[in-house]
VEXSEKOL-719106 format. One record per residue (C-alpha): residue number from 1; residue in one letter; x, y, z. Coordinates in steps of 0.001 Angstrom, whole numbers, always signed. Layout:
REM residues N
R/NUM/a/X/Y/Z .
...
REM end
This chain:
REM residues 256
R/1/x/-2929/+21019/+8418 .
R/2/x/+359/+18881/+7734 .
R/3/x/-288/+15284/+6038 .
R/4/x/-51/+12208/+8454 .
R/5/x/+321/+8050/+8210 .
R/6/x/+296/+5739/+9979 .
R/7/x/+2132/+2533/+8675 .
R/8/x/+2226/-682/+10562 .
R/9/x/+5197/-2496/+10172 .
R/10/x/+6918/+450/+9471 .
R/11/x/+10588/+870/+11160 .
R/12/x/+12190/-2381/+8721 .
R/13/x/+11783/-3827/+5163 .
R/14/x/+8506/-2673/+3120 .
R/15/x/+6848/-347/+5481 .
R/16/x/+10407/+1516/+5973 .
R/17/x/+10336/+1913/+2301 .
R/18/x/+6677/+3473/+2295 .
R/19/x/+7737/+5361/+5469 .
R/20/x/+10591/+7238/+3853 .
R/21/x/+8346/+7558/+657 .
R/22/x/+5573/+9406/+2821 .
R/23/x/+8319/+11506/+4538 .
R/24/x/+9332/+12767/+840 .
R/25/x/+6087/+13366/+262 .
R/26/x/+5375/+15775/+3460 .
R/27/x/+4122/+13431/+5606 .
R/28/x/+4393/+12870/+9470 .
R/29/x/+4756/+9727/+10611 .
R/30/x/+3585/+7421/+13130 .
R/31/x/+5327/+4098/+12721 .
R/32/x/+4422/+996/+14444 .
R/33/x/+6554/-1955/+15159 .
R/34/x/+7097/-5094/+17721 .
R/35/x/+10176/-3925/+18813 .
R/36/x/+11276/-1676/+21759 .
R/37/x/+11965/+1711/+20598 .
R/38/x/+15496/+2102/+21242 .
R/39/x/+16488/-702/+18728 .
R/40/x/+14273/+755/+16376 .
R/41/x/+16081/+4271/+16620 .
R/42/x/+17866/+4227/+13532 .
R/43/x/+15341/+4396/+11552 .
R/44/x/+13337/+6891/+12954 .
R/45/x/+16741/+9360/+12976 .
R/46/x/+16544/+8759/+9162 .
R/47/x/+12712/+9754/+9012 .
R/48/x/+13283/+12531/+10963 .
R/49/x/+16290/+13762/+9537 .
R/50/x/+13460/+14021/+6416 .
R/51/x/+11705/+17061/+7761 .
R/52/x/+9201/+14652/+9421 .
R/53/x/+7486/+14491/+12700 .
R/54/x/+7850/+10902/+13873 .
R/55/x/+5801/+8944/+16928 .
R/56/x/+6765/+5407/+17307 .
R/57/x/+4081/+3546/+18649 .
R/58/x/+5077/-21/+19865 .
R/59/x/+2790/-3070/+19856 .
R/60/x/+1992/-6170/+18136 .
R/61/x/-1050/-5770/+16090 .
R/62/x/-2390/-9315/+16754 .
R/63/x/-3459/-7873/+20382 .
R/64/x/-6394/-5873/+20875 .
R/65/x/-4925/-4259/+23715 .
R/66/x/-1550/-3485/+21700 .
R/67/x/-4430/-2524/+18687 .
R/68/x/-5761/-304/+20957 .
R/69/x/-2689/+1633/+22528 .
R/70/x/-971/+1942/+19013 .
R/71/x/-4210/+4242/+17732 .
R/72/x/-4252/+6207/+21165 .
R/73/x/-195/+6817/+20846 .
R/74/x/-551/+7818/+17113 .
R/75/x/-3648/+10058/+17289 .
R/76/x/-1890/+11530/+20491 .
R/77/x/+1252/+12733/+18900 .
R/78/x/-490/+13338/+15708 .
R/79/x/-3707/+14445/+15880 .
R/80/x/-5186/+12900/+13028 .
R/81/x/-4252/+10231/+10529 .
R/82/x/-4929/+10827/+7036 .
R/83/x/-3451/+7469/+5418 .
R/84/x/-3365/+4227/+7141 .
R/85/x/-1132/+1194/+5445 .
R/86/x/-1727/-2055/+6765 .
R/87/x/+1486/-3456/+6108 .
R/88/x/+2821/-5064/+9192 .
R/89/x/+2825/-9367/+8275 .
R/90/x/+4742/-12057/+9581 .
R/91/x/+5861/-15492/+7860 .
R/92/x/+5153/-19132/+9459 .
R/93/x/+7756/-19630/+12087 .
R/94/x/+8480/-23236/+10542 .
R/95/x/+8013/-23793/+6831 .
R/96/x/+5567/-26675/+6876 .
R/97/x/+4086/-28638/+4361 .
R/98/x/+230/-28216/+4236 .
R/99/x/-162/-31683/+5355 .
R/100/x/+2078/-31365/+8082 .
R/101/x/+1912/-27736/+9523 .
R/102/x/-66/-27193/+13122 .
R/103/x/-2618/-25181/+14226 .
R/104/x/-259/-23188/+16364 .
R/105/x/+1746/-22179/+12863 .
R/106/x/-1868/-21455/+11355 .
R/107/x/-2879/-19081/+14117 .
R/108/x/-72/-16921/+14737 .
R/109/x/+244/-15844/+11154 .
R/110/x/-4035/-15348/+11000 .
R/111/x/-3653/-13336/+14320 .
R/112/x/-805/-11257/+12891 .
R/113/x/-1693/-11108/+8906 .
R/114/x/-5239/-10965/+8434 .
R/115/x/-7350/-10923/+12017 .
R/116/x/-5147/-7801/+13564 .
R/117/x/-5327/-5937/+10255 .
R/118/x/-9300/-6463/+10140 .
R/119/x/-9856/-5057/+13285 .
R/120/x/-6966/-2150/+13078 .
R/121/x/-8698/-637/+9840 .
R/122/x/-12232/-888/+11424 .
R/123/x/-11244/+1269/+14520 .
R/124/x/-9224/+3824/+12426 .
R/125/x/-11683/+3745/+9929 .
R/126/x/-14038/+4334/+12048 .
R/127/x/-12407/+7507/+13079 .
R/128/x/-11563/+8870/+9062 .
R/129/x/-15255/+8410/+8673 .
R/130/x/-15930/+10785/+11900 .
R/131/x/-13660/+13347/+10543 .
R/132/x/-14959/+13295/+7290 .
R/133/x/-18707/+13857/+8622 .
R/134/x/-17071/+16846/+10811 .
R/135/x/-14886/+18809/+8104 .
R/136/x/-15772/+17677/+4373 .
R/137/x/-12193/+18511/+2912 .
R/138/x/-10296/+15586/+4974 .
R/139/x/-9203/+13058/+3426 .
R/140/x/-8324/+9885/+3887 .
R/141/x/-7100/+6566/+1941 .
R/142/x/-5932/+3109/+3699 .
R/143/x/-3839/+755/+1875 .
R/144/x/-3213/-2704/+2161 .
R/145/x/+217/-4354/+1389 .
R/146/x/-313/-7778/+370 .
R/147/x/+1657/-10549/-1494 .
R/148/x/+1365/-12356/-4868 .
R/149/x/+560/-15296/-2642 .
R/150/x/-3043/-14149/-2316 .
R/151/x/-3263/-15869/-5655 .
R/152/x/-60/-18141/-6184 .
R/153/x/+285/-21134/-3867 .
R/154/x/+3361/-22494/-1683 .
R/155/x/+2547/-25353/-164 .
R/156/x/+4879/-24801/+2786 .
R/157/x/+3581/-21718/+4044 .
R/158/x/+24/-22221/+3140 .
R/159/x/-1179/-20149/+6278 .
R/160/x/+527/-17258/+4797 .
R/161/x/-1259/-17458/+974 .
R/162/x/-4604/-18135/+3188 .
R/163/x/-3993/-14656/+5034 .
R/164/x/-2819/-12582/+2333 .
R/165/x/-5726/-13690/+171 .
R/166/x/-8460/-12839/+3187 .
R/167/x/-6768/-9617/+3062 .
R/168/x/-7069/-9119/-562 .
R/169/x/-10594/-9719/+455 .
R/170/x/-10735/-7300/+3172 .
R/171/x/-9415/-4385/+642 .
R/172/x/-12782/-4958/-1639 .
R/173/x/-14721/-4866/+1720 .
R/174/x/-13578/-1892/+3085 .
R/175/x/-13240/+120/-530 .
R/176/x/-17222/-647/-650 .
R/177/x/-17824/+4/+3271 .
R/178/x/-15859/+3163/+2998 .
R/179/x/-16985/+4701/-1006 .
R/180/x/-20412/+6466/+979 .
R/181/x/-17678/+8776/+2511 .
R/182/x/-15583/+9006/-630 .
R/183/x/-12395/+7563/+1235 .
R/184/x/-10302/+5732/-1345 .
R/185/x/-8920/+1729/-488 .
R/186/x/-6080/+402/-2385 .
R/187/x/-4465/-2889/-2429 .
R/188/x/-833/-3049/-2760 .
R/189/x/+188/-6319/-3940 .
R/190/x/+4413/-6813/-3575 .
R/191/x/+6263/-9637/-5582 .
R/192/x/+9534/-11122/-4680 .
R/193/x/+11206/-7927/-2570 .
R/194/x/+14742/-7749/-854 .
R/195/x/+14097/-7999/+2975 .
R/196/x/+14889/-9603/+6140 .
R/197/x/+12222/-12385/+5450 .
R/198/x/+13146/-13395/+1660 .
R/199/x/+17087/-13270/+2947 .
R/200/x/+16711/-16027/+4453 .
R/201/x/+15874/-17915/+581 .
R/202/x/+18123/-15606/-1278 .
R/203/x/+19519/-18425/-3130 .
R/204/x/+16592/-20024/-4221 .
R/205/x/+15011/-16911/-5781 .
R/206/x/+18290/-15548/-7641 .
R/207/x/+18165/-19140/-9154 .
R/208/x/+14258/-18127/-9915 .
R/209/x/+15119/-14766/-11208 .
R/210/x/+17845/-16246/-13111 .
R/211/x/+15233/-19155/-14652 .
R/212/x/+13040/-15686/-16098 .
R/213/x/+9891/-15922/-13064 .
R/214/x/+9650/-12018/-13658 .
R/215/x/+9792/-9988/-16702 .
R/216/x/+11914/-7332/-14788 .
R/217/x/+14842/-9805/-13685 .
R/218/x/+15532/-8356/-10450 .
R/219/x/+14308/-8105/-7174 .
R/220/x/+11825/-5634/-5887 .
R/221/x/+13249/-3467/-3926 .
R/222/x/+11172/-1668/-446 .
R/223/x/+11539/+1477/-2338 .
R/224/x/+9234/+523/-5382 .
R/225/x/+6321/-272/-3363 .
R/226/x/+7244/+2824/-1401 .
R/227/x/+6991/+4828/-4702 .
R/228/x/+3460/+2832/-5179 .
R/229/x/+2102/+4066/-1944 .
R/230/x/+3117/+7347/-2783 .
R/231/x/+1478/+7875/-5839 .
R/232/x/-1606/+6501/-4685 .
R/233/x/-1625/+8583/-1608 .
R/234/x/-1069/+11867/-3805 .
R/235/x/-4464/+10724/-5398 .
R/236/x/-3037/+9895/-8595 .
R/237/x/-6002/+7263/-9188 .
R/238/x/-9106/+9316/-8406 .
R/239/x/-11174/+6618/-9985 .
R/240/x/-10009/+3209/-8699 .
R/241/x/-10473/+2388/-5042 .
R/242/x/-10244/-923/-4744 .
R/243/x/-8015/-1922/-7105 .
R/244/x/-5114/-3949/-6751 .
R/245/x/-1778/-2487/-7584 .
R/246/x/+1010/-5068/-8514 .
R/247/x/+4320/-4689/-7658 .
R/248/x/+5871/-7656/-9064 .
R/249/x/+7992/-6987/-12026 .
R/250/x/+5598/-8509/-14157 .
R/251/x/+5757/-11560/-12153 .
R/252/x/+1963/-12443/-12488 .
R/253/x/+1580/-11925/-16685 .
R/254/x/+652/-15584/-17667 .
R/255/x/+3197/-16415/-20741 .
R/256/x/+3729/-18940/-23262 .
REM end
């Protein structure tokens, strides 16, 4: 039985770098995203010119109608779903100050970052668990792709540190909820990576790169946390559900 995943966020930036990762690795794909298939067509020609088998499945993940109809289109064209990643996230539509910022600014992102997430995993969890009760040798791992702002703060996008760090959360829950049916939960946590929503401050973190904020003076590219999600879906850490996994070019090391 062929390898599946189902990644959230997957057509564009990070989860297009798991995506083609996965499809490397053997895996077929169903890819969720907000936007109507056609546009996201390119992308899915590249996947599939991979070997893989490829479902889109449309729908915003803050909906639980949209939560719903993107597990029905993936197990439909699928089958089964061995690896879910949770990586679909949005950034405050205004960049507010903490003292400033509205609870419309505060909700979307919760909706989108941390509430949809919560509630995807436990339905598709719910199902991994099933098949694992039914045929002992399926497996199963989720993932969550985080941030480094589950620990560092910005206080102009505070909603999105607050989400990111209830997800962090939500990756210890699950990895406990989940150990009694020995499906592995990983926490993938990206530093400063090259995509449509850090383009928009390019400048200010090549001056940050440029000042030493990472050890690895570059940015992170979607490919190294695709590599990431590869190796932990290959069950190269048989002993560490869990855990968090930075990707951060040594970002994070506290330094003298």
């Amino acid at each position: 039985m062929k390898k599946t995943a189902l990644i959230t966020g997957g057509s564009r930036g990070i989860g297009f770098g798991i995506a083609k990762a996965l499809a490397r690795e053997g895996y077929d794909l169903a890819i969720n995203g907000v936007r109507p298939e056609e546009n996201a067509q390119d992308a899915l020609n590249e996947l599939r010119a991979s070997g893989a088998t490829v479902a889109y499945c449309q729908g915003n993940i803050a909906q639980a109608e949209d939560r719903e109809q993107i597990i029905e289109t993936a197990y439909a064209a699928l089958g089964h779903i061995n690896v879910l990643v949770n990586n679909a996230g949005i950034a405050p539509k205004q960049r507010l100050d903490i003292l400033e910022t509205s609870p419309e600014n505060y909700r979307e992102v919760m909706q989108t970052n941390l509430e949809g997430p919560f509630f995807f995993t436990q339905s598709i969890a719910k199902k991994m668990a099933q098949a694992k009760q039914v045929h002992e040798a399926f497996e199963a791992t989720i993932i969550f792709v985080t941030s480094i702002s589950a620990t560092v703060a910005s206080i102009n996008r505070g909603e999105y540190c607050i989400s990111k760090a209830g997800l962090a959360m939500t990756n210890m829950l699950f990895a406990v909820r989940m150990a009694e049916y020995g499906i592995p939960v990983f926490e993938i946590r990206p530093g400063i990576i090259a995509t449509d929503m850090t383009s928009k401050v390019q400048e200010k973190y090549d001056n940050l790169f440029q000042g030493g904020i990472a050890l690895q003076p570059r940015w992170g590219t979607p490919e190294d946390v695709g590599k990431a999600v590869a190796s932990l879906t290959r069950g190269d850490f048989p002993y560490s559900t869990g855990q968090v996994i930075g990707v951060d070019g040594g970002m994070l090391i506290d330094r003298l």
